[in-house]
C-alpha positions as a Markdown table, in Angstrom:
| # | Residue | x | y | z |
|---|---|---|---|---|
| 1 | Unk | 1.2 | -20.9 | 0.7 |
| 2 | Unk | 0.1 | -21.5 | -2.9 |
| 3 | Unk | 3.1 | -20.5 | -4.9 |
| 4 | Unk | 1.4 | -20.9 | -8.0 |
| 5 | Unk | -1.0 | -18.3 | -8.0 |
| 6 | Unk | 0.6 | -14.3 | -7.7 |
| 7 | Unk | 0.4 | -12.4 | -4.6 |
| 8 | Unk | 0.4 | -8.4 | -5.4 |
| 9 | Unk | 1.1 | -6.0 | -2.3 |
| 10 | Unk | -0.7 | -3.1 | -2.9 |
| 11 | Unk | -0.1 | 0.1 | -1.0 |
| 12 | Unk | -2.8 | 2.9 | -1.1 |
| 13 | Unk | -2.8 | 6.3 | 0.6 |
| 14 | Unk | -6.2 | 7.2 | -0.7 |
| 15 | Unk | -5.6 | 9.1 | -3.5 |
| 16 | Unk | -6.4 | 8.8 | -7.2 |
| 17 | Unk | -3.1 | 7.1 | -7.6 |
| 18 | Unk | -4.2 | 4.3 | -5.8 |
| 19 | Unk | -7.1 | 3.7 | -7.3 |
| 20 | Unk | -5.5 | 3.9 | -10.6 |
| 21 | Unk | -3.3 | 1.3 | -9.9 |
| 22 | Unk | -6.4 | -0.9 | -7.9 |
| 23 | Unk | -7.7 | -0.2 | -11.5 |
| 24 | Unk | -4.8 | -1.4 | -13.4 |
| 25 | Unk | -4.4 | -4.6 | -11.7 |
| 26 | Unk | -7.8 | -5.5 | -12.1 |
| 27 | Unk | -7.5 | -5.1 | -15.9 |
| 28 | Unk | -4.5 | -7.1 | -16.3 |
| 29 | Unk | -5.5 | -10.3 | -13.8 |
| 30 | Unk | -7.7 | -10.7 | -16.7 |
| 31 | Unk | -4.5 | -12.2 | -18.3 |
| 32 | Unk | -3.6 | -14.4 | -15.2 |
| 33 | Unk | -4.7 | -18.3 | -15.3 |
| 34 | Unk | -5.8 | -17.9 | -11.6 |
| 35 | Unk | -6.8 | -14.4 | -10.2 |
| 36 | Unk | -3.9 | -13.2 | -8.0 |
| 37 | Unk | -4.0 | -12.6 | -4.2 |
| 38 | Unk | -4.0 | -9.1 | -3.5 |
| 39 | Unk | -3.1 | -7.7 | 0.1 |
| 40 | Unk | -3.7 | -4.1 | 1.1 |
| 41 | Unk | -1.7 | -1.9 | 2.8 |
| 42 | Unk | -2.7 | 1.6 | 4.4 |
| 43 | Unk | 0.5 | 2.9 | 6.4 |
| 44 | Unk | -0.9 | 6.3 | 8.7 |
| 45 | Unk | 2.4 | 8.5 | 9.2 |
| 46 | Unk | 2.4 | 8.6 | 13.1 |
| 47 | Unk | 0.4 | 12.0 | 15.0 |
| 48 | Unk | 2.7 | 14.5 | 16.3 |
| 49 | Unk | 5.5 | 13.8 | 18.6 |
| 50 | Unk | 5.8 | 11.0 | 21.3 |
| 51 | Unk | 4.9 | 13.6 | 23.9 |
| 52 | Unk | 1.7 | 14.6 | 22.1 |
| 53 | Unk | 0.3 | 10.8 | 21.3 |
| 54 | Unk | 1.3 | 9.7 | 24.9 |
| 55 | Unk | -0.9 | 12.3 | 26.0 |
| 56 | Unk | -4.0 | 11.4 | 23.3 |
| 57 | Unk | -3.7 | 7.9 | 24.6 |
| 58 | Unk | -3.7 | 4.1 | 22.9 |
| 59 | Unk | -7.6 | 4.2 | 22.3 |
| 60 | Unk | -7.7 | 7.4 | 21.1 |
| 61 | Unk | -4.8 | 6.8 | 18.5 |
| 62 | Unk | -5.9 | 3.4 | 17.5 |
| 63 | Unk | -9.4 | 5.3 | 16.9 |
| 64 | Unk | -7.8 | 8.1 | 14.9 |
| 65 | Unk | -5.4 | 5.7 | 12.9 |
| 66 | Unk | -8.5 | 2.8 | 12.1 |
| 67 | Unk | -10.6 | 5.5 | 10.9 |
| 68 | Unk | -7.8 | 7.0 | 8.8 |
| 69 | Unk | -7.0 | 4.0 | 7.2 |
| 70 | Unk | -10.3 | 2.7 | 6.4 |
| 71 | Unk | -10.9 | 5.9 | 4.6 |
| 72 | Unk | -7.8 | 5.3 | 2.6 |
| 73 | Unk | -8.2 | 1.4 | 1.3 |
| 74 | Unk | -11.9 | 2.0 | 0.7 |
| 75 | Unk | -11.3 | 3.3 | -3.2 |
| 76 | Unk | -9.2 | 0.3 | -3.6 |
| 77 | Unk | -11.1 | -2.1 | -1.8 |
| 78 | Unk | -14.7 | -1.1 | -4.0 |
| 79 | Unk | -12.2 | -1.4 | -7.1 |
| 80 | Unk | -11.1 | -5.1 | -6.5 |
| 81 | Unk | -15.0 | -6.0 | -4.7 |
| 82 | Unk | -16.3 | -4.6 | -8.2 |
| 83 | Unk | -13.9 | -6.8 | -10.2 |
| 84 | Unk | -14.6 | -10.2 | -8.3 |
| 85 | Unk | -11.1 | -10.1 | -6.6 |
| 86 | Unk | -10.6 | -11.2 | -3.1 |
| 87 | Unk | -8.1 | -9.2 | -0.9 |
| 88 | Unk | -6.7 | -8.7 | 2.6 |
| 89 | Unk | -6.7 | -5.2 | 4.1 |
| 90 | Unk | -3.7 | -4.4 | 6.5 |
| 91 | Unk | -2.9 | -1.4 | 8.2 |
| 92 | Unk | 0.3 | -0.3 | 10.1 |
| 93 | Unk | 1.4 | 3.3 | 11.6 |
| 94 | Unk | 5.0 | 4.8 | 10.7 |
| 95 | Unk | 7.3 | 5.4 | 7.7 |
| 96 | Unk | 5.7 | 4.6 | 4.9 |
| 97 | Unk | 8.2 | 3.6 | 2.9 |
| 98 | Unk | 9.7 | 1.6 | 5.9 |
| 99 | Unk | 6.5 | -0.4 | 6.7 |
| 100 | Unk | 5.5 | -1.0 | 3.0 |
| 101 | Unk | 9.2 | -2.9 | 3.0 |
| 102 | Unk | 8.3 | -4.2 | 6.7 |
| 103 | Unk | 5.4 | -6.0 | 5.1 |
| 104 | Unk | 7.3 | -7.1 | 1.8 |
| 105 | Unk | 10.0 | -9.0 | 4.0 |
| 106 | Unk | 6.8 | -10.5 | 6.0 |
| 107 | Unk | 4.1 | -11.5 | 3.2 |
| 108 | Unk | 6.5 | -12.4 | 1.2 |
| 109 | Unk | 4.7 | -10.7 | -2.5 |
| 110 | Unk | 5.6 | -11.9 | -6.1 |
| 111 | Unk | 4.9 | -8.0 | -6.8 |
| 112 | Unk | 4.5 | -4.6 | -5.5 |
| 113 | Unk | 2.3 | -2.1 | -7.6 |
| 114 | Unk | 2.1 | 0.9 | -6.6 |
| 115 | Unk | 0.3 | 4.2 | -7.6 |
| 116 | Unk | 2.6 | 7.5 | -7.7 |
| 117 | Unk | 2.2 | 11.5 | -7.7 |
| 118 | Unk | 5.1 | 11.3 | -10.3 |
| 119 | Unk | 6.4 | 13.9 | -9.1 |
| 120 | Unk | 9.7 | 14.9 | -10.7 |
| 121 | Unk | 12.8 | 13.1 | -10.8 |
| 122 | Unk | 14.9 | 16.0 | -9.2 |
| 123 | Unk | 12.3 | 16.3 | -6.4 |
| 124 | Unk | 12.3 | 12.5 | -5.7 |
| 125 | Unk | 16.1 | 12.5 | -5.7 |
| 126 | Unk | 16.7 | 15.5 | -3.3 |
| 127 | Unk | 13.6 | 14.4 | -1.3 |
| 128 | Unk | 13.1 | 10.8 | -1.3 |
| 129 | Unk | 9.8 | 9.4 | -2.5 |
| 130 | Unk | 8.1 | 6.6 | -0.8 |
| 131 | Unk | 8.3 | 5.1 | -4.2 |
| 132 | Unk | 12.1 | 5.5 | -4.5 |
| 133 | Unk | 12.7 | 3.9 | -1.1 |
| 134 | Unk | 10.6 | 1.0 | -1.7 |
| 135 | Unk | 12.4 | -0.2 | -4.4 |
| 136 | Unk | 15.6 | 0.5 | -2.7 |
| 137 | Unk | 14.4 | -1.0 | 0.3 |
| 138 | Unk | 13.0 | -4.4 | -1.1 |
| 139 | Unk | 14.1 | -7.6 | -3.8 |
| 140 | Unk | 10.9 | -8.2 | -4.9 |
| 141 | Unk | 9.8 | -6.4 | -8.3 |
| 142 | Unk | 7.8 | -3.7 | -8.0 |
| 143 | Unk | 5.5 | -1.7 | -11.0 |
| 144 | Unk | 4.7 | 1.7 | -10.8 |
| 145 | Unk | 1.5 | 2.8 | -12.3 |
| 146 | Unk | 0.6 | 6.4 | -13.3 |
């Protein structure tokens, strides 16, 4: 592995968030000597309860869960296409937060960026974002873009 060049993790759910930060770190590897590698991650929440996917099946869920997730790294995969950067898409089902800090521990990332809701402060505390559990979850630094 080339530890010369950065390797951003990027999470995306879909939303406008995620593009803004697709969007952010295409403006700033504009100040990187190399471009960085950029690996996408699209975590689906799991469907109902273990009774209700056993009884949907394996094919049906992968289905459900593939479609899902290609809907939600397409903004951020035309962002970074657009710009000339080359990425990996990865997908995973469960915790978000947990699987984001899954795949931190397994690519190993310089970086983490992240789009948030920014939601407030007192709702992230007594809730939990996914956010807020990332960085408590991981060593690597992670940016935040809204």
């Amino acid at each position: 592995m080339d530890r010369t060049t950065l390797h951003c993790l990027l999470p995306v759910d879909g939303s406008a968030y995620t593009a803004l930060a697709a969007r952010f770190l295409v403006q700033h590897a504009e100040r990187l000597a190399q471009k960085p590698r950029v690996t996408l991650l699209h975590v689906e929440v799991p469907v109902g309860t273990p009774l209700a996917r056993s009884q949907l099946g394996s094919a049906a869920l992968d289905a459900y869960y593939g479609d899902r997730s290609a809907a939600a790294l397409q903004p951020a995969e035309e962002v970074l296409r657009a710009a000339g950067l080359a990425f990996e898409s990865q997908r995973a089902v469960g915790d978000p937060a947990d699987q984001i800090a899954a795949a931190v521990r397994r690519l190993q990332p310089d970086l983490v960026v992240m789009g948030t809701h920014g939601r407030s402060a007192l709702k992230g505390f007594v809730m939990g974002s996914v956010a807020t559990k990332v960085i408590a979850g991981t060593t690597v630094p992670v940016l935040l873009v809204r």
